[in-house]
Backbone as a printed PyTorch tensor [residue, N CA C, xyz], in Angstrom:
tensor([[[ 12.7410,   2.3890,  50.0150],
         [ 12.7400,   3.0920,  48.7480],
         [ 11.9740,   4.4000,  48.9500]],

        [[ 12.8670,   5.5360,  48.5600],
         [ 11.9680,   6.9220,  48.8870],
         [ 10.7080,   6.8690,  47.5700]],

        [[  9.4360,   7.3580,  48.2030],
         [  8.4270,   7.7570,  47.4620],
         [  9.1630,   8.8090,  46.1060]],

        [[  8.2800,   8.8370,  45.1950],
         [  8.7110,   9.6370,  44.0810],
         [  7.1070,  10.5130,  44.1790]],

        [[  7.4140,  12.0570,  43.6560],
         [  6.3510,  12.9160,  43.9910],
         [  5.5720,  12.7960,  42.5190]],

        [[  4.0980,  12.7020,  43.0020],
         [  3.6230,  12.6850,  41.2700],
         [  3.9360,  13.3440,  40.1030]],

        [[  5.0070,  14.6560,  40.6620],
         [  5.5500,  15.4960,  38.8670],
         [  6.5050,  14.4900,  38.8370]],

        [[  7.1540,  13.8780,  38.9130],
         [  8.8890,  13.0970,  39.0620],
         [  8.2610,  11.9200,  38.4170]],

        [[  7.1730,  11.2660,  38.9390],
         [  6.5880,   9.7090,  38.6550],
         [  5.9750,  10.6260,  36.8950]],

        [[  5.6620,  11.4840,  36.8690],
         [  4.9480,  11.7690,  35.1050],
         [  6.1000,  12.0520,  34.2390]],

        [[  6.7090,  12.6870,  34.9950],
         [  8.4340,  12.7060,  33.7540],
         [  8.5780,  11.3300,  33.5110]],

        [[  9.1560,  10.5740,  34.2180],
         [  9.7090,   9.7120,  34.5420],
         [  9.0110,   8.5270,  32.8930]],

        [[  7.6030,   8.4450,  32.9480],
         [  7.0710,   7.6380,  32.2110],
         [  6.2290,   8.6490,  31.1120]],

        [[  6.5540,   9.9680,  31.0050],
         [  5.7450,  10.3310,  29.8270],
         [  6.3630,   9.7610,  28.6390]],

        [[  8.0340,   9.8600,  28.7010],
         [  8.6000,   9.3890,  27.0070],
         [  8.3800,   7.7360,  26.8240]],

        [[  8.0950,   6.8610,  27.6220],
         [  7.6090,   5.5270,  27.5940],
         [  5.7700,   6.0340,  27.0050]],

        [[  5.1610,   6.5570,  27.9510],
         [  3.5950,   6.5030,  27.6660],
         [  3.6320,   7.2540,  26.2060]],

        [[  4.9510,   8.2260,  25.5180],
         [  4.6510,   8.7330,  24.7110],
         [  5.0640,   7.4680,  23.3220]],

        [[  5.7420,   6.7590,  23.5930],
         [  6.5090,   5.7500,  22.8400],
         [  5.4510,   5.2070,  22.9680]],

        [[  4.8320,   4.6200,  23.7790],
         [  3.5320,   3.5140,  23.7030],
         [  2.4280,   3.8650,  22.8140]],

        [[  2.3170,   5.0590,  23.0540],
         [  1.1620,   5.8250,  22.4180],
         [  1.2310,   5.9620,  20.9750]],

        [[  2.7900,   6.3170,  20.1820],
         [  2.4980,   6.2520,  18.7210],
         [  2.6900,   4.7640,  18.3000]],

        [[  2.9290,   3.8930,  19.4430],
         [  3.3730,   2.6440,  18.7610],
         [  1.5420,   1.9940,  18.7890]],

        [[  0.9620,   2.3490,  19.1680],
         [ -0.3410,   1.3300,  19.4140],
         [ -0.9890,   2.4910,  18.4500]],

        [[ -0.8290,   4.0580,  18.1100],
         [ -1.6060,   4.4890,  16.7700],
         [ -1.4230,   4.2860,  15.7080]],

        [[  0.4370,   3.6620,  15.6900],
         [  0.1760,   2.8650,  14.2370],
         [ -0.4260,   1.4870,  14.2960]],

        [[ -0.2560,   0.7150,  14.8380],
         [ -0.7990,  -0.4540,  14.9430],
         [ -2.7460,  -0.4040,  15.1660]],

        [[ -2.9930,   0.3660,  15.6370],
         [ -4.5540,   1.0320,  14.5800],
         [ -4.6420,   1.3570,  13.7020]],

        [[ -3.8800,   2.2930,  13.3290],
         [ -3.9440,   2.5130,  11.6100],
         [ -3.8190,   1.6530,  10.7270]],

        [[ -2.6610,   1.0370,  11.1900],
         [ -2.1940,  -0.1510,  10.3150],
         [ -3.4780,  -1.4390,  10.4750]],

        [[ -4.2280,  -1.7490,  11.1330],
         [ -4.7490,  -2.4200,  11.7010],
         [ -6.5180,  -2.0350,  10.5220]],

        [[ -6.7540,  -0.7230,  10.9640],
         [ -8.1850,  -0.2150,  10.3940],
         [ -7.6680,  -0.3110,   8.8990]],

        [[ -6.3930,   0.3320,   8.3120],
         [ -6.5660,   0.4270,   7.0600],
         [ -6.2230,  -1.2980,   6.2200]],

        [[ -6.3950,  -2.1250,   6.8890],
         [ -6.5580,  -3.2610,   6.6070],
         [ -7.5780,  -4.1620,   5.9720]],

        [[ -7.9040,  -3.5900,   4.7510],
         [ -9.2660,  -4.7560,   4.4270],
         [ -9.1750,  -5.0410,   3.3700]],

        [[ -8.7430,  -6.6950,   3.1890],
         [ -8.7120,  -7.6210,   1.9370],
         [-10.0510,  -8.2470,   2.3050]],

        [[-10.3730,  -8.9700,   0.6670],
         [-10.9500, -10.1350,   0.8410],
         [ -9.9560, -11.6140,   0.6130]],

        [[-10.6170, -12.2960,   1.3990],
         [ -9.8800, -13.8010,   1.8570],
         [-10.8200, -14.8660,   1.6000]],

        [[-10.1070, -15.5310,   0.9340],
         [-10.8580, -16.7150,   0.8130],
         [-10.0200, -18.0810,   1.6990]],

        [[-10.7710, -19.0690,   2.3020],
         [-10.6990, -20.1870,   3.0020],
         [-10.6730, -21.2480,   2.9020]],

        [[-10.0820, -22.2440,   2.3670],
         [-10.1850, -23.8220,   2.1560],
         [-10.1930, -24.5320,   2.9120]],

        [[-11.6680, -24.6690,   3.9000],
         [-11.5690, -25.5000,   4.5000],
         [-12.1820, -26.7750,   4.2810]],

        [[-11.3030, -27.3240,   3.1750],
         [-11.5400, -28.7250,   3.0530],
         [-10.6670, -29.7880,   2.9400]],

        [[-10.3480, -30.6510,   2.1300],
         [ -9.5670, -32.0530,   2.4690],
         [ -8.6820, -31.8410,   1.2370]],

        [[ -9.1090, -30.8840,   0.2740],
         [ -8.6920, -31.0830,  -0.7520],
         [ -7.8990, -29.6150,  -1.4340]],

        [[ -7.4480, -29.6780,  -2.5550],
         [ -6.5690, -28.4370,  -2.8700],
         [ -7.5560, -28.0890,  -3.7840]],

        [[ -7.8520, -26.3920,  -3.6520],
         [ -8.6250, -25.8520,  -4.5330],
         [ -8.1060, -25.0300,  -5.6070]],

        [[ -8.6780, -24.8290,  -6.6620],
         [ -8.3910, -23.2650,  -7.7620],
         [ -9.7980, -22.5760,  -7.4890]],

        [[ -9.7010, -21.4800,  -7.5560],
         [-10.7410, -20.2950,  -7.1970],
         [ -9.9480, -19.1820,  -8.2210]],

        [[-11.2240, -18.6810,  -8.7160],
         [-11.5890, -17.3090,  -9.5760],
         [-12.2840, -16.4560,  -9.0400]],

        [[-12.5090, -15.1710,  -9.1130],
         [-13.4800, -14.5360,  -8.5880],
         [-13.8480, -13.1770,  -9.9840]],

        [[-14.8210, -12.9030,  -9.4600],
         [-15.5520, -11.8210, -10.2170],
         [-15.7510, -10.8260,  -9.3110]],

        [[-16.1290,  -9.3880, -10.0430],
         [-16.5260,  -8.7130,  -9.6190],
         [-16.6620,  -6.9090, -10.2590]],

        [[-17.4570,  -5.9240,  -9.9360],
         [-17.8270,  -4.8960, -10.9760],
         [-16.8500,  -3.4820,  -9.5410]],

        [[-15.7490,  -3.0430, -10.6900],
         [-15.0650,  -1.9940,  -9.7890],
         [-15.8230,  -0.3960, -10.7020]],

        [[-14.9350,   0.3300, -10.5670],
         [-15.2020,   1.6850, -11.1530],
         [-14.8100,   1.4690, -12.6820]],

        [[-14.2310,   0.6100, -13.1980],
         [-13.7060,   0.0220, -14.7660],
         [-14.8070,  -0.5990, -15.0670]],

        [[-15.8240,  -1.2910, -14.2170],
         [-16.7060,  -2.2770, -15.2400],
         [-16.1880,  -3.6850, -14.7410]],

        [[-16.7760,  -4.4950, -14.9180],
         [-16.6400,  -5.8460, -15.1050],
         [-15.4310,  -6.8600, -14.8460]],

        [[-15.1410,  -7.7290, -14.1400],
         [-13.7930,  -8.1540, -13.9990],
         [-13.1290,  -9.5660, -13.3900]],

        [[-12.9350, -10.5890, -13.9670],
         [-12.6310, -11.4600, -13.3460],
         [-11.5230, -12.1530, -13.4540]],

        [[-10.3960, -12.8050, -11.9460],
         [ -9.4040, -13.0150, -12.3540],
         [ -9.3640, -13.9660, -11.3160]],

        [[ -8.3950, -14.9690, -11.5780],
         [ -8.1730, -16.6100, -11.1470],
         [ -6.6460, -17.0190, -11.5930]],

        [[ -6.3160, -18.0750, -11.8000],
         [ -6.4060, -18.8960, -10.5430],
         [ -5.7100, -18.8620,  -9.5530]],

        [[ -5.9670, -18.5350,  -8.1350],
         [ -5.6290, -19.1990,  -6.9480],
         [ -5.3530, -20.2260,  -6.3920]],

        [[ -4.3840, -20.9050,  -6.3860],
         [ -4.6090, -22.0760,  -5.9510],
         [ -4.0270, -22.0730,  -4.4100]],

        [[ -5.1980, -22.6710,  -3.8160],
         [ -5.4180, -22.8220,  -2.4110],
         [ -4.8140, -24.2730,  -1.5000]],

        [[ -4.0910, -24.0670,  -1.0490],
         [ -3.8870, -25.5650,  -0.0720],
         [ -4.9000, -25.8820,   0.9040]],

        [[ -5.1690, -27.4080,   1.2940],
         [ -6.2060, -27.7640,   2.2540],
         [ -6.5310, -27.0540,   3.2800]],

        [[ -7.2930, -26.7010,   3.9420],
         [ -7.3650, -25.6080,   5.8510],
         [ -6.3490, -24.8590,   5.2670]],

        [[ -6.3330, -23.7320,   4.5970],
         [ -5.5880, -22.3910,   4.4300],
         [ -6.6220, -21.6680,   4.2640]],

        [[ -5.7270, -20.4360,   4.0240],
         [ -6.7550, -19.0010,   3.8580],
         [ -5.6050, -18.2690,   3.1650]],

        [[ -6.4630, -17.3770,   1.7880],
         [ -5.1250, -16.8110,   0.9330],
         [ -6.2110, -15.3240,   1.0670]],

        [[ -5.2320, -14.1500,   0.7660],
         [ -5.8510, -12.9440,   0.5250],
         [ -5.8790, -13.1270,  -1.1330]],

        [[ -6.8930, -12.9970,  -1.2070],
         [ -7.3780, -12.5980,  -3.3950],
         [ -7.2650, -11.3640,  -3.5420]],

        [[ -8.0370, -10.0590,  -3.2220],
         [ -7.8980,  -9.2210,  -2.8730],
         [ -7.2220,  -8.3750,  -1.8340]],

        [[ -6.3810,  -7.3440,  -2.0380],
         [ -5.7390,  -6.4200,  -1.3720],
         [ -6.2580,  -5.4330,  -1.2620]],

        [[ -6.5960,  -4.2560,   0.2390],
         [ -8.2360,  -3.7720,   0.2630],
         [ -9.3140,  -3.7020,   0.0710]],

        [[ -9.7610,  -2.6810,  -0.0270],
         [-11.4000,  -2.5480,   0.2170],
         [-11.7400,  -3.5600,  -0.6460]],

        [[-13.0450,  -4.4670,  -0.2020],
         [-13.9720,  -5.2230,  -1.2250],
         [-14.2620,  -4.2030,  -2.5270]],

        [[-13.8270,  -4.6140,  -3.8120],
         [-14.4780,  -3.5260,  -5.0990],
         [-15.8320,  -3.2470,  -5.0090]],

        [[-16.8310,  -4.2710,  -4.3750],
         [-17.8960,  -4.5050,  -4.6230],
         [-19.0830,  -4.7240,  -4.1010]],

        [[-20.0700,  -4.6350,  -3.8380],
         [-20.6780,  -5.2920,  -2.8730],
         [-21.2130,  -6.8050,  -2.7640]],

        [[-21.4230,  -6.7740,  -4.5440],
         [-21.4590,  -7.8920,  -4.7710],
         [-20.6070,  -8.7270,  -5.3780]],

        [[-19.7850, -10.1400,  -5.0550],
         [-18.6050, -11.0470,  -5.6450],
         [-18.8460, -12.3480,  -6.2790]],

        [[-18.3610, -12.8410,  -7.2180],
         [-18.3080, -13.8750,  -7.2340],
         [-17.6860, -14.7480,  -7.3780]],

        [[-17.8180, -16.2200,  -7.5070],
         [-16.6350, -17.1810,  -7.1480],
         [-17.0210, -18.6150,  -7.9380]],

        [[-15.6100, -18.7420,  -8.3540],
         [-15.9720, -20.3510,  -8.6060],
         [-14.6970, -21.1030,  -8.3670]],

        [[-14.8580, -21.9890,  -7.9930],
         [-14.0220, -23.0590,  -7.2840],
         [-13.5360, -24.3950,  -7.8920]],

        [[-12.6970, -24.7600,  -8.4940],
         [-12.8310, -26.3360,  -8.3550],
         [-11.6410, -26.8860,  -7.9100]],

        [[-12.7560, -28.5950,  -6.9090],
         [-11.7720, -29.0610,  -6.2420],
         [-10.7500, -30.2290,  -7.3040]],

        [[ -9.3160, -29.8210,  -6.7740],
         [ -8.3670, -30.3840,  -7.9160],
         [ -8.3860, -31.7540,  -7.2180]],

        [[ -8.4540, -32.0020,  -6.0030],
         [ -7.6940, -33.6360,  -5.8390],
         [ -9.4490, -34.4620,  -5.9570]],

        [[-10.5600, -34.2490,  -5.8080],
         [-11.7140, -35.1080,  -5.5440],
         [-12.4000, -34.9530,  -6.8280]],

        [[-12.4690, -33.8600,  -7.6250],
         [-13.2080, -33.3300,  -9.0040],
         [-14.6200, -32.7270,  -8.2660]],

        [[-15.2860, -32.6000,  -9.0470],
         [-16.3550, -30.9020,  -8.8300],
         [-16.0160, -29.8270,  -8.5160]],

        [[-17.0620, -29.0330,  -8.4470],
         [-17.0540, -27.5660,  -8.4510],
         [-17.5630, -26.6480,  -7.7000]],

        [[-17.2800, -25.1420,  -6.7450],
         [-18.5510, -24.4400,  -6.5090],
         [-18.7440, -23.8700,  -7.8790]],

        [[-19.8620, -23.9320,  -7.9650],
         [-20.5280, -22.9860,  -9.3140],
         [-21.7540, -22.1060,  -9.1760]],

        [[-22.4800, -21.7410, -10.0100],
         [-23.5190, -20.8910,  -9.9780],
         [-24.0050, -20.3470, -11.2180]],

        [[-24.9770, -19.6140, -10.9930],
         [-25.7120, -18.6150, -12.3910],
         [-25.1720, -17.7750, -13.0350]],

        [[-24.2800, -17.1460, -12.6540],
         [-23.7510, -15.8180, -12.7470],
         [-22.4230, -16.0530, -13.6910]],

        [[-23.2300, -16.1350, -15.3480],
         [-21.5570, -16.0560, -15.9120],
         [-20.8720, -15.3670, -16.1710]],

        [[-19.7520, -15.6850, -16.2550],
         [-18.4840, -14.6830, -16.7590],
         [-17.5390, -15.5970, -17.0310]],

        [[-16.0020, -14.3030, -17.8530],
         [-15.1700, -15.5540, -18.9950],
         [-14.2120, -16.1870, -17.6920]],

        [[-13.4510, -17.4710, -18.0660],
         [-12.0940, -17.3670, -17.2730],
         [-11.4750, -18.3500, -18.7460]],

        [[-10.4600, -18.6660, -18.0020],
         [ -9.5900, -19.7600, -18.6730],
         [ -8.7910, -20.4730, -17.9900]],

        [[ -8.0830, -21.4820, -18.7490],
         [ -7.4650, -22.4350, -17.6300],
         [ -6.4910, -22.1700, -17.1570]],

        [[ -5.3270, -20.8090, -17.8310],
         [ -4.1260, -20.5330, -16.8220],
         [ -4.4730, -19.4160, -15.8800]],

        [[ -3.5640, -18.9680, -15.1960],
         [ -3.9100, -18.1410, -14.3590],
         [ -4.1500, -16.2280, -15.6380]],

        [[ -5.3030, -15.8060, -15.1370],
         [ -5.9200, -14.7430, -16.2090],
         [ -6.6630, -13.1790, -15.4670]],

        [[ -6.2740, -12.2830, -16.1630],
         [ -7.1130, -10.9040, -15.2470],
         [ -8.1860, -10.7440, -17.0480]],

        [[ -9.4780, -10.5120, -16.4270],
         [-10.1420, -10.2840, -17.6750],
         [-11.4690,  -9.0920, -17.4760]],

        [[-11.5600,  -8.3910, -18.1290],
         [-12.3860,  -7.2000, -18.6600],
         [-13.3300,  -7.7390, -19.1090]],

        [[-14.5350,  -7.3080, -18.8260],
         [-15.6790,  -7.6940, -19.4070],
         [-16.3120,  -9.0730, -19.4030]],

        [[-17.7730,  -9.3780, -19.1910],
         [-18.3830, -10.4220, -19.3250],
         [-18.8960, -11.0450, -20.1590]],

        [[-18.9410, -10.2720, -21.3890],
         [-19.8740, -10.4860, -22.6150],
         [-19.0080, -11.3280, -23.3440]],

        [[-19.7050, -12.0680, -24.4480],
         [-19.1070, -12.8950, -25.4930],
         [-17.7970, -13.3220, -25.0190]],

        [[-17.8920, -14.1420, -23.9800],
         [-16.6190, -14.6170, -23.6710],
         [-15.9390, -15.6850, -24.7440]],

        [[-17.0290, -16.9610, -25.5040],
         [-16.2130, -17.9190, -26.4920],
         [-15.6290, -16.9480, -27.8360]],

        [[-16.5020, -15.7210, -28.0230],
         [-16.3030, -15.3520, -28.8340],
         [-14.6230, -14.2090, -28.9540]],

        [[-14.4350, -14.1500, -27.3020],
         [-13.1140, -13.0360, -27.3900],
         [-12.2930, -13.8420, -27.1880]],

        [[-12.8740, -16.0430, -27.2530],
         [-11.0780, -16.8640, -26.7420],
         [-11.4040, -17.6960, -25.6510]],

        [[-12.0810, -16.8620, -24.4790],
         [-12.3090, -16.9260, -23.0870],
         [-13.5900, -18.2550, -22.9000]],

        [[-13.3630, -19.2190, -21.8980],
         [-14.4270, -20.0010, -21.2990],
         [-15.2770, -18.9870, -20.5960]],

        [[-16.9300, -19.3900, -21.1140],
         [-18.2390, -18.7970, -20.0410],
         [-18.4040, -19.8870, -18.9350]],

        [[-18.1840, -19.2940, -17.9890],
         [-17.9310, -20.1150, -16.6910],
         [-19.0390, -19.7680, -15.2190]],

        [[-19.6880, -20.5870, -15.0670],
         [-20.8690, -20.0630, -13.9150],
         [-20.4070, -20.0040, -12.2770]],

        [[-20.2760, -18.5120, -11.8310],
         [-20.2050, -18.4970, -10.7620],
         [-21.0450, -18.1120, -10.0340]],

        [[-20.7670, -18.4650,  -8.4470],
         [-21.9300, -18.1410,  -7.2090],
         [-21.9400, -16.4280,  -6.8370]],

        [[-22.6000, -15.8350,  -6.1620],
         [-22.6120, -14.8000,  -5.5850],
         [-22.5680, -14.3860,  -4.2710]],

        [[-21.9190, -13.6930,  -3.8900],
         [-21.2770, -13.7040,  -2.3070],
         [-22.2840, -11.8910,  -2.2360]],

        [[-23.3890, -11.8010,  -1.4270],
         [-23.2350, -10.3600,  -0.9250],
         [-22.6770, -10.3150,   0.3270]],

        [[-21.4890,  -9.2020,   0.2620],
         [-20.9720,  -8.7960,   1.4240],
         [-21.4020,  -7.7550,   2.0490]],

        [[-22.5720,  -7.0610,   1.8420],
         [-23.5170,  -6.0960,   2.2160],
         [-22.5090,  -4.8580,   2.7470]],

        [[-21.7060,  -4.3820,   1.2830],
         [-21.1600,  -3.4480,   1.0240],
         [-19.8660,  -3.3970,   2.6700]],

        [[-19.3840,  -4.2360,   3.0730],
         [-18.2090,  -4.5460,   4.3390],
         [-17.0630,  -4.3490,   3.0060]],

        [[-16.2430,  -3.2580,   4.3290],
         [-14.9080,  -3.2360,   3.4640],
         [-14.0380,  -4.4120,   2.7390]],

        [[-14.3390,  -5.5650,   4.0480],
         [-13.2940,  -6.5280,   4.0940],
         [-14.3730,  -7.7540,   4.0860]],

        [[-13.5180,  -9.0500,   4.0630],
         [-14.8500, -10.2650,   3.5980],
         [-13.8820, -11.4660,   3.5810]],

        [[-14.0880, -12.5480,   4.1380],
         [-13.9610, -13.6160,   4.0790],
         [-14.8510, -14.9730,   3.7880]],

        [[-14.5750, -15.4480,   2.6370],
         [-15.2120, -16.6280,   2.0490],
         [-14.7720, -18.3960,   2.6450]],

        [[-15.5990, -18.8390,   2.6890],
         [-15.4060, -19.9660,   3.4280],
         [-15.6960, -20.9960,   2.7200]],

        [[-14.9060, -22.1400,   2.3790],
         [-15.2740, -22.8250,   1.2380],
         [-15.2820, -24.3900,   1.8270]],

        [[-16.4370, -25.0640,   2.1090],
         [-16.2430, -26.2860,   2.8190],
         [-16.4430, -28.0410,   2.1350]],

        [[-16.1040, -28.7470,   2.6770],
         [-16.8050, -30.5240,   2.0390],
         [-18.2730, -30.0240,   2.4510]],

        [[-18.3970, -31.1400,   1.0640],
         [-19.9050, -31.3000,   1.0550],
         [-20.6380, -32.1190,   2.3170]],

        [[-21.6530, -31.6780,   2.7390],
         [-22.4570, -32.2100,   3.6410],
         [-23.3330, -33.2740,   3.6140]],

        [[-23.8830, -32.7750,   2.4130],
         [-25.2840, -33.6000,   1.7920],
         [-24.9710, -33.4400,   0.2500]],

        [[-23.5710, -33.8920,  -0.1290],
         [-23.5430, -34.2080,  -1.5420],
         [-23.2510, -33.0360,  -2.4100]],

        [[-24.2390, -31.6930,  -1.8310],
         [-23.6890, -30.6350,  -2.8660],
         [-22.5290, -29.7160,  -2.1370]],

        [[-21.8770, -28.5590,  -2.8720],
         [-20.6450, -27.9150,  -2.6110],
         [-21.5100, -26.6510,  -1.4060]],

        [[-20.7160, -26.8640,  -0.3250],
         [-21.0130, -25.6420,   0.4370],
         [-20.0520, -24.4380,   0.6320]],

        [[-20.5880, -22.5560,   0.6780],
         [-19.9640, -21.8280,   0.5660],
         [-20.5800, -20.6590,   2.0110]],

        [[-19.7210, -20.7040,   3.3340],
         [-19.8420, -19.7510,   4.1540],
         [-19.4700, -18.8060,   3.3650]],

        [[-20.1890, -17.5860,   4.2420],
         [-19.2500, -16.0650,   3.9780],
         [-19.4180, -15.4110,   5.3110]],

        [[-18.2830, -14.9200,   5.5390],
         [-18.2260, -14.3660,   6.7120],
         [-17.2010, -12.7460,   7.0230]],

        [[-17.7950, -11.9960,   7.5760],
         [-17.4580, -10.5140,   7.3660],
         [-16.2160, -10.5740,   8.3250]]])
């Protein structure tokens, strides 16, 4: 096989190295401009999850999700709104809840809701959720596990 001279060998593969090249800058782009938050069920059981959280509107919480056992659903589509989130959970096939301090309204069908205040009074259940800081990360994944020692456990992981 005759040698090929190094100008002949750079023709030869620039329109490949050039094809490679926008195909792997979209697949960075596409890749960086990627940040949901996700939540995780990793447990035995099927979950509903709500979440909260404060965007450039104010106040906001919307549910239900319902999660299958060991899955992972995106809740959010980009950037985290927030730095700080919150969540409440309950498991449908065993009964309990994740819960927490932090109230805000929901209800029992699936709901997008404005504001935290006087929730019995606008209709809405006051419902206690946990708080996730994601220490202002675009993107965020919540991890939702069986109990260990009886109470509800909640990873978070960036």
């Amino acid at each position: 096989m005759p040698k090929q001279s190094p100008n002949s060998s750079a023709r030869l593969s620039r329109p490949w190295a050039y094809a490679l090249s926008c195909g792997l800058t979209l697949l960075v782009s596409a890749t960086a401009a990627h940040a949901d938050l996700r939540l995780c069920n990793s447990t035995s059981s099927r979950i509903g999850v709500a979440i909260g959280y404060q965007d450039v509107n104010g106040w906001a919480t919307e549910g239900w999700w319902n999660i299958a056992s060991h899955t992972c659903e995106t809740l959010l589509k980009g950037s985290v709104p927030s730095r700080y989130l919150y969540v409440h959970a309950v498991d449908y096939d065993r009964g309990g809840e994740w819960a927490g301090e932090s109230f805000m309204c929901t209800t029992d069908k699936s709901f997008a809701i404005r504001g935290v205040q006087d929730c019995p009074k606008r209709g809405y259940k006051r419902t206690g959720f946990f708080q996730v800081d994601t220490g202002e990360a675009n993107e965020w994944t919540i991890r939702l596990t069986d109990p260990g020692d009886g109470s509800r456990k909640a990873d978070e992981t960036q």
